[in-house]
C-alpha positions, 0 to 999 in steps of 0.5 A: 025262837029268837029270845026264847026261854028253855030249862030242861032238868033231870034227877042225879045222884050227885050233882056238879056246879061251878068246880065243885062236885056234889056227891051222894048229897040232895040239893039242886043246882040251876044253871041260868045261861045268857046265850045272845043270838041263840034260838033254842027249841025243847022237845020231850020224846017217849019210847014209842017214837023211838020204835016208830022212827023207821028214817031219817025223816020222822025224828025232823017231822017229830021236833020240827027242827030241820039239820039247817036250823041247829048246831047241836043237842043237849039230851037228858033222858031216862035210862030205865024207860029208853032204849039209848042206843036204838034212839042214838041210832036213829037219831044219827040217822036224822042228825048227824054230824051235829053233835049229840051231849048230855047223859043218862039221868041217875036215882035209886037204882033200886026203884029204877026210876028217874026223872026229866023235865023241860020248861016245868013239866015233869015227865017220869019216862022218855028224854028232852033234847034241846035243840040250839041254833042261831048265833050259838053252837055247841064245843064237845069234850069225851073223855073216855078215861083211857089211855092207848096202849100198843099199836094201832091195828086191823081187824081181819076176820069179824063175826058180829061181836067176835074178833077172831083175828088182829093183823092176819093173827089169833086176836087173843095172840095179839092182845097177849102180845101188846100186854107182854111188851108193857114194862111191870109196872105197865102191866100192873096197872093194866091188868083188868083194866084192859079195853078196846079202841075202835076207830070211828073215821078211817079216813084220818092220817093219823090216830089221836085220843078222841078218835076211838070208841072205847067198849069193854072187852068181855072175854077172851079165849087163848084156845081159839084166839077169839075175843068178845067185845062189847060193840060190833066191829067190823073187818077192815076196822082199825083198833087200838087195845087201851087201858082204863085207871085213874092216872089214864083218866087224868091224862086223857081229860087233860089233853082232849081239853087242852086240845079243844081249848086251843080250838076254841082260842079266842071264842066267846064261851057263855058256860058249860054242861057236864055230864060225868059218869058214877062211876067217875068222881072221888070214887075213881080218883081218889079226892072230890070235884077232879072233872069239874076243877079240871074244866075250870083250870082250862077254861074257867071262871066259867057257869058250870053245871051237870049231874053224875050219869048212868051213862053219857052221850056224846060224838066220837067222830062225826056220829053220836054214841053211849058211853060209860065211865066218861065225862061228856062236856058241852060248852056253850060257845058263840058260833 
């Protein structure tokens, strides 16, 4: 409702406030946001209802927030006790286009336990949505930490997970081809640092950053020419190999908030959310704080908070997708 309160929280590793990431440390960081005109509604959900939501209809029964009444969800939940991406799925299927941001909440992995909270209670499973409608809407920055490499091309024969051909080609041949033609150093940097960009939307006339979903290559075989991804792609999908360091993580997060911030020229933001991925942070690049600095050299002085994830959400296109070594930025903006 209109002058409505809402907090949802959940436990990290590591926590991000204002240009400063808090690695490895306890503490606590509360971001406390004016949003005028916003109407914003919690909702607190459990595996269960992930396994119930057999269409489209039961996650809108479930919140009591209908696609008209919302521009957009800040998620927090549990790795541990969710299934992420059948709830994504299902989640799309109510929602979609309406951007999906947030992350995996983070703990002792050892006990594989975590924590979410909304509006002071504690819940040791399942996630909180926060719904955000009225006069504010939600800005997303992914960066996926990658950098394309090579041409873009067609899948041309698929069998669930397995690419058995690129362009009519041995898919293995392909990729060994777009390596080939690196220059040394390229080719120093990229090797084992070597992923897989799939096209989201089709119908674009051309291919930018942000337009591939980025999923692990997790073998190939030069014998058959066959690779194994970690997605099920589809014949007629275009791809792009791309490569993931901390120079291409630099370079993508630049540009994809460069991008949004000529987008948003003029509008009223009110503070951010980030959501950056463990694996991120000073152990990628090398010194502290990069993603939270790097919002604020686009945007700031901006309210920032967020946490370091065991995975982030965020929409690639107009669906919503788990990612990993991601940053996922959620700003608050006037609609």
């Amino acid at each position: 409702m209109r002058g409505s309160r809402c907090l949802p929280v959940c436990s990290s590793q590591s926590l991000i406030s204002d240009g400063n990431e808090i690695e490895e440390d306890a503490g606590l960081v509360l971001g406390l946001y004016s949003l005028p005109g916003a109407t914003l509604k919690g909702f607190h959900f459990v595996q269960d209802q992930v396994e119930s939501a057999g269409d489209p209809a039961f996650w809108r029964s479930e919140t009591g927030v209908e696609t008209s009444q919302c521009n957009g969800w800040l998620t927090f939940v549990d790795p541990f006790h969710i299934d992420a991406e059948s709830w994504l799925r299902t989640w799309n299927q109510a929602y979609a286009p309406l951007p999906v941001l947030g992350g995996l909440a983070s703990g002792d992995f050892t006990e594989q336990r975590t924590q979410v909270y909304l509006n002071g209670e504690v819940y040791e499973e399942g996630g909180v949505a926060i719904a955000f409608g009225g006069d504010v809407k939600l800005a997303g920055v992914i960066s996926q930490g990658c950098t394309p490499i090579g041409d873009t091309w067609t899948l041309t024969r698929v069998e669930q997970n397995l690419i058995h051909e690129i362009g009519n080609r041995p898919a293995y041949a392909v990729l060994a081809d777009t390596f080939g033609q690196l220059s040394p150093d390229e080719q120093r940097k990229t090797r084992g640092n070597v992923f897989i960009g799939l096209v989201v939307n089709e119908y674009l006339e051309e291919y930018h950053r942000g337009d591939f979903l980025v999923r692990n290559l997790l073998g190939g075989d030069p014998k058959s020419g066959v690779l194994a991804v970690g997605a099920m792609p589809r014949a007629g999908q275009t791809v792009q190999f791309q490569r993931r360091d901390a120079v291409a993580a630099v370079e993508d997060m630049d540009e994809l908030l460069l991008r949004s911030k000529k987008q948003l020229k003029g509008a009223t933001i009110y503070g951010g959310c980030l959501c950056s991925c463990n694996g991120r942070g000073k152990n990628l690049f090398g010194s502290p704080n990069h993603d939270a600095q790097t919002v604020q050299r686009e945007f700031g002085p901006v309210g920032l908070t967020g946490f370091f994830c065991n995975g982030e959400i965020g929409p690639v296109g107009e669906k919503n997708f788990l990612h990993g070594y991601t940053a996922s930025l959620a700003l608050f903006v006037k609609k």
